[in-house]
C-alpha positions in Angstrom: 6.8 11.7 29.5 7.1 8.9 26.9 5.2 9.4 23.8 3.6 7.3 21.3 2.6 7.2 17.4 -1.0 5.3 16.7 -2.2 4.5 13.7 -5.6 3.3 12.7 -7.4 1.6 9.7 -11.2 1.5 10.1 -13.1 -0.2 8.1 -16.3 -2.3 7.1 -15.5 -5.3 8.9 -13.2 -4.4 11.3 -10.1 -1.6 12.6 -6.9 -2.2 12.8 -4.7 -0.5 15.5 -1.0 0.2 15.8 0.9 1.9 18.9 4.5 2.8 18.3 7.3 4.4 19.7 8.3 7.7 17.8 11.0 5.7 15.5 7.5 3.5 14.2 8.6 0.4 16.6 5.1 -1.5 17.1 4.8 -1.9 20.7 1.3 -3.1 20.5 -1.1 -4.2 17.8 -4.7 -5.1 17.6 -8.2 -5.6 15.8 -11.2 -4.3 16.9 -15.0 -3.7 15.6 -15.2 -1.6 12.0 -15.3 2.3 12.4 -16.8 3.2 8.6 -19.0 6.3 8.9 -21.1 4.8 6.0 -21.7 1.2 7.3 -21.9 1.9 10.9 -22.7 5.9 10.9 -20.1 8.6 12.9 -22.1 7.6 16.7 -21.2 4.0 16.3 -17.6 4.4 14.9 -16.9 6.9 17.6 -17.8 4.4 20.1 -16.1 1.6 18.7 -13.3 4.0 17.9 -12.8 5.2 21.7 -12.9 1.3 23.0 -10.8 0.3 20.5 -8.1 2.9 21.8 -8.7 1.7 25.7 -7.6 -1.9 24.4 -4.6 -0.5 23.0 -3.6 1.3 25.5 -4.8 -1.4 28.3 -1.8 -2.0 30.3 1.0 0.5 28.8 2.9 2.6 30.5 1.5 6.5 30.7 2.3 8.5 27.9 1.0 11.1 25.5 0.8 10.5 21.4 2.7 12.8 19.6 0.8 12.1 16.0 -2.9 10.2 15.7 -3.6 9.1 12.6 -6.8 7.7 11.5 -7.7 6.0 8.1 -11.6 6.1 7.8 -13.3 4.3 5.4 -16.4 6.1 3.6 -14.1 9.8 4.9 -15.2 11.7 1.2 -16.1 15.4 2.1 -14.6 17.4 3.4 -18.1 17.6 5.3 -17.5 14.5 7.0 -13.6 15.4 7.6 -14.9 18.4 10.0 -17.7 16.3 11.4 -15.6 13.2 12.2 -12.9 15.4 13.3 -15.2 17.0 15.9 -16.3 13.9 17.5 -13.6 11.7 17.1 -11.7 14.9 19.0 -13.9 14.8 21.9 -14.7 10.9 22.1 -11.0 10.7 22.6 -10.1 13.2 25.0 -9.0 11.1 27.4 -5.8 9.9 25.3 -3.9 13.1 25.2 -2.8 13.7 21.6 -0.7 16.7 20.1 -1.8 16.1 16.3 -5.1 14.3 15.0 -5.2 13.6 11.1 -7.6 11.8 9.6 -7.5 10.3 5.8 -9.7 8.6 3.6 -8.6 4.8 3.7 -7.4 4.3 0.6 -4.4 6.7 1.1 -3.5 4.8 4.4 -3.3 1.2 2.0 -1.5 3.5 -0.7 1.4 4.5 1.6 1.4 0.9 3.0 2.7 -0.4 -0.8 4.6 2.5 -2.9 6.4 6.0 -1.9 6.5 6.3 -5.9 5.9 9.1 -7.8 2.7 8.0 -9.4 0.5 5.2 -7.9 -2.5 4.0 -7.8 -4.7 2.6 -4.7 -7.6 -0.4 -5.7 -9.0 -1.1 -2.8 -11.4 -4.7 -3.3 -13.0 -6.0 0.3 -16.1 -5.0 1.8 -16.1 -2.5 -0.7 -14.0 -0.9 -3.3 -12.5 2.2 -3.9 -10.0 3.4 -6.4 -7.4 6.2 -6.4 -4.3 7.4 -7.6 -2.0 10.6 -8.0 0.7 12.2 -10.0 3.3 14.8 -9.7 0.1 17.3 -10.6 -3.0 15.6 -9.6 -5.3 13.5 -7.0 -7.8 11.7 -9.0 -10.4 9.3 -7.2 -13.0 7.1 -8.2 -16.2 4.9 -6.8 -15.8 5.0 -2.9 -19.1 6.2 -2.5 -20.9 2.9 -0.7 -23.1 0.3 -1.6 -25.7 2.0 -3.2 -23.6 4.9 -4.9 -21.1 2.4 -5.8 -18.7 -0.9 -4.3 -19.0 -2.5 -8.4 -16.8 -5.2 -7.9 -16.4 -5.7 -4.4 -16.8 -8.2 -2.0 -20.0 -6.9 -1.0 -21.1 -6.9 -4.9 -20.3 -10.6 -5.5 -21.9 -11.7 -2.1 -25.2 -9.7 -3.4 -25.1 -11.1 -6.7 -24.1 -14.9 -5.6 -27.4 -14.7 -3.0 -29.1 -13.9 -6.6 -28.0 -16.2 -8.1 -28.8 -19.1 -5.3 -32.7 -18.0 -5.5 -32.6 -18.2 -9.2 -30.9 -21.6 -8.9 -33.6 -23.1 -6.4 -36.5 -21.7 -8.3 -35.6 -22.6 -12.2 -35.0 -18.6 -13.6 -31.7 -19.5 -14.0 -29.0 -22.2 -13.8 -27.8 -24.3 -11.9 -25.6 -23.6 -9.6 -23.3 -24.9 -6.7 -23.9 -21.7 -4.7 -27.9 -22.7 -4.2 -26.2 -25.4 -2.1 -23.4 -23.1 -0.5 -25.7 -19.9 0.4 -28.3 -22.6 2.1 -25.6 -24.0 3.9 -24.2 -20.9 4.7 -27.1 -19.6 6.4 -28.2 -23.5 7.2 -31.4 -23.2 5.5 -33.4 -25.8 2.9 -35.3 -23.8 0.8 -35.6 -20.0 -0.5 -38.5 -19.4 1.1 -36.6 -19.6 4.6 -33.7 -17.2 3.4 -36.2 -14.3 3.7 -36.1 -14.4 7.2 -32.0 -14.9 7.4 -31.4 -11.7 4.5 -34.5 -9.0 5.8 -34.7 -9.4 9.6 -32.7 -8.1 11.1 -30.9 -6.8 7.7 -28.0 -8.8 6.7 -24.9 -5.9 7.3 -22.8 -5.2 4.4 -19.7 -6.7 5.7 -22.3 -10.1 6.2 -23.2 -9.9 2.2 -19.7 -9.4 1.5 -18.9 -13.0 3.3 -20.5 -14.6 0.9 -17.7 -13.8 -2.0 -16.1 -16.7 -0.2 -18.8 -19.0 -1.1 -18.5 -17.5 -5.0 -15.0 -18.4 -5.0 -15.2 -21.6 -3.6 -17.7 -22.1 -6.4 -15.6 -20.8 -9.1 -12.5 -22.9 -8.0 -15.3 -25.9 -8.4 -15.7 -24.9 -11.7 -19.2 -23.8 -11.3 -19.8 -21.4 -14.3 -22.7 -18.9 -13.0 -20.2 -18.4 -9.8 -17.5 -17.8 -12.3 -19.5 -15.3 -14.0 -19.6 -13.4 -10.8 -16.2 -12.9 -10.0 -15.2 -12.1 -13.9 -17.6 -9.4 -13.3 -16.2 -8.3 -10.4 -12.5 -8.2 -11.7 -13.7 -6.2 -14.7 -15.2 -3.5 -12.9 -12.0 -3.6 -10.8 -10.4 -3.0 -13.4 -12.4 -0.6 -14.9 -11.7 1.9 -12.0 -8.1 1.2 -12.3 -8.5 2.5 -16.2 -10.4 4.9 -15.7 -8.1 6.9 -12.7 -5.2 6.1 -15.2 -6.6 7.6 -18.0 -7.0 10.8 -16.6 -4.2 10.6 -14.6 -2.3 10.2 -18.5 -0.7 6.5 -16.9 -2.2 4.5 -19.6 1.4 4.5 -21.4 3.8 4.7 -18.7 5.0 3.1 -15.6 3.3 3.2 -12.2 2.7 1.7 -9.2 -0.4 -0.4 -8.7 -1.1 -1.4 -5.0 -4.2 -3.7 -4.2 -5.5 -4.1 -1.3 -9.0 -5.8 0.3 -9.0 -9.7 0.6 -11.4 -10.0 -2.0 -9.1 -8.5 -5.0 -6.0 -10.2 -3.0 -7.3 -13.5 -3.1 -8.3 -13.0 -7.0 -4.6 -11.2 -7.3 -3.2 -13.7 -10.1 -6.7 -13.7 -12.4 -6.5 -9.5 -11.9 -3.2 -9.5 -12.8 -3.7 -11.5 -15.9 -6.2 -8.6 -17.0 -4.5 -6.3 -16.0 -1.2 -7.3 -18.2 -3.4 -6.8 -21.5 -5.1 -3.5 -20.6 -2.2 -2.0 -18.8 0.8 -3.7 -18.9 3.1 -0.7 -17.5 1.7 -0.7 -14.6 3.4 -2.9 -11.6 1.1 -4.5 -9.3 2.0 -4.9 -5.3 0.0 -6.7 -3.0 1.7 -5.3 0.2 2.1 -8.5 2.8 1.6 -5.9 5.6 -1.7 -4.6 6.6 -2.9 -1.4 5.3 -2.5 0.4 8.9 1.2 0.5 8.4 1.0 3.1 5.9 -1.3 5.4 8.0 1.7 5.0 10.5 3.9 5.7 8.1 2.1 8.8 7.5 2.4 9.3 11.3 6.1 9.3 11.2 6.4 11.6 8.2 4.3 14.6 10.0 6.3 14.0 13.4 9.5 14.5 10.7 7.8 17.7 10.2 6.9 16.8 6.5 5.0 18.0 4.3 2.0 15.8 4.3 -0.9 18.0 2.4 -1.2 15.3 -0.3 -3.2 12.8 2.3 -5.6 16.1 2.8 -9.4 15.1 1.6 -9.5 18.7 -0.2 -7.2 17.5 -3.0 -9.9 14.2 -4.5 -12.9 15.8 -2.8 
């Protein structure tokens, strides 16, 4: 019977699916709707989840997978590890599977840039998350949603940029190009008629987070409220980067830095600038590949039969 290696990335906005052959040869790859227990909860990730693995599998050959791995995004208890486990188990009994892991996101976009010793993980889209590890120690930081957390991600720099529009429009603060951009955005005139557009039905995180685009079309513009924004965002950025170094004792020696997140990717040559003053040992990699090719990388390692306890949630959690 042939088997197979999937690997999965689930996040905000969307999952990304791999299906390989044991040697980690993609033999299919797509995208399908987001599978974060936080923004969508564990029913609707387990539905998308099992759909998403009918597409993959649409129209190859009968087989079994030998490793499943799934990165999860908002995966930070061990609590959720058994519940999601559980389901995600019986949601996807019919794909036979011999080994199920599942991993908090950020170690799936960490494996995707450095194999190094000591690294650290910035995740900057939807949301953001931070974490990094030594030859001793896991340490993690923010990660814990929207309301717990996400300072400097996408999602915060939409939020604030729809702030900022309002207080454009009605004179409590500057002006700014992105009371034009928002209004266009959601093709309104007037304030008043965003109400409607942001509270019913609720604009989704991943729909706040859109808006970052509009921010740093603003910025490029030169539009200094917008610009505002996105230095905000980069310092808390790197904030979590300093603060996961500090205690992991990096602040004076060399490491591996991988971004990942189209929000802190697109901003990757501002960050970098900061980064340089604050911590200029560290290396920065912005892998070209998408984050799911580190969880399969983690697939291939336990098929090797190695060790792979340093992807366990127990270690940050």
């Amino acid at each position: 019977m042939t088997q197979y290696l999937v690997a999965i990335d689930g996040g905000g906005t969307k999952t990304d699916y791999l299906l390989s052959d044991l040697n980690g040869q993609v033999i299919k790859q797509l995208s399908h709707s987001p599978t974060s227990l936080t923004t969508n909860g564990i029913g609707i990730a387990a539905f998308n989840l099992r759909e998403g693995m009918r597409l993959l599998f649409e129209g190859i050959p009968t087989g079994k997978i030998a490793v499943l791995v799934i990165a999860v995004a908002g995966l930070d208890t061990r609590e959720e590890n058994n519940q999601a486990h559980t389901i995600f188990s019986e949601v996807l009994n019919t794909f036979p599977f011999d080994q199920l892991k599942l991993i908090n996101d950020s170690m799936a976009a960490l494996a995707n840039g450095s194999q190094a010793e000591q690294a650290i993980i910035l995740i900057g889209g939807t949301g953001a998350n931070c974490l990094g590890y030594n030859q001793s120690q896991i340490i993690k930081v923010s990660g814990l949603d929207y309301v717990l957390t996400d300072e400097g991600s996408g999602y915060d720099a939409g939020r604030l940029a729809l702030r900022a529009a309002v207080r454009s429009f009605d004179g409590r603060g500057p002006k700014s190009l992105l009371e034009g951009l928002v209004f266009d955005h959601f093709q309104v005139k007037k304030a008043s008629q965003l109400k409607a557009k942001v509270y019913n039905p609720a604009l989704t995180k991943a729909e706040t987070a859109s808006l970052a685009q509009e921010c740093h079309q603003a910025m490029k513009a030169g539009d200094s409220v917008a610009t505002a924004i996105i230095n905000y965002c980069l310092d808390e950025l790197l904030l979590n980067v300093q603060t996961v170094a500090q205690q992991l004792a990096l602040t004076d020696q060399a490491f591996d830095l991988v971004i990942a997140g189209s929000f802190i990717t697109n901003l990757s040559d501002l960050f970098h600038q900061r980064l340089s003053l604050k911590l200029p040992h560290a290396r920065l990699i912005a892998p070209k590949q998408l984050p799911v090719f580190g969880a399969l990388k983690i697939a291939q390692q336990i098929h090797a039969g190695q060790d792979c306890r340093q992807y366990d949630l127990p270690n940050f959690c």
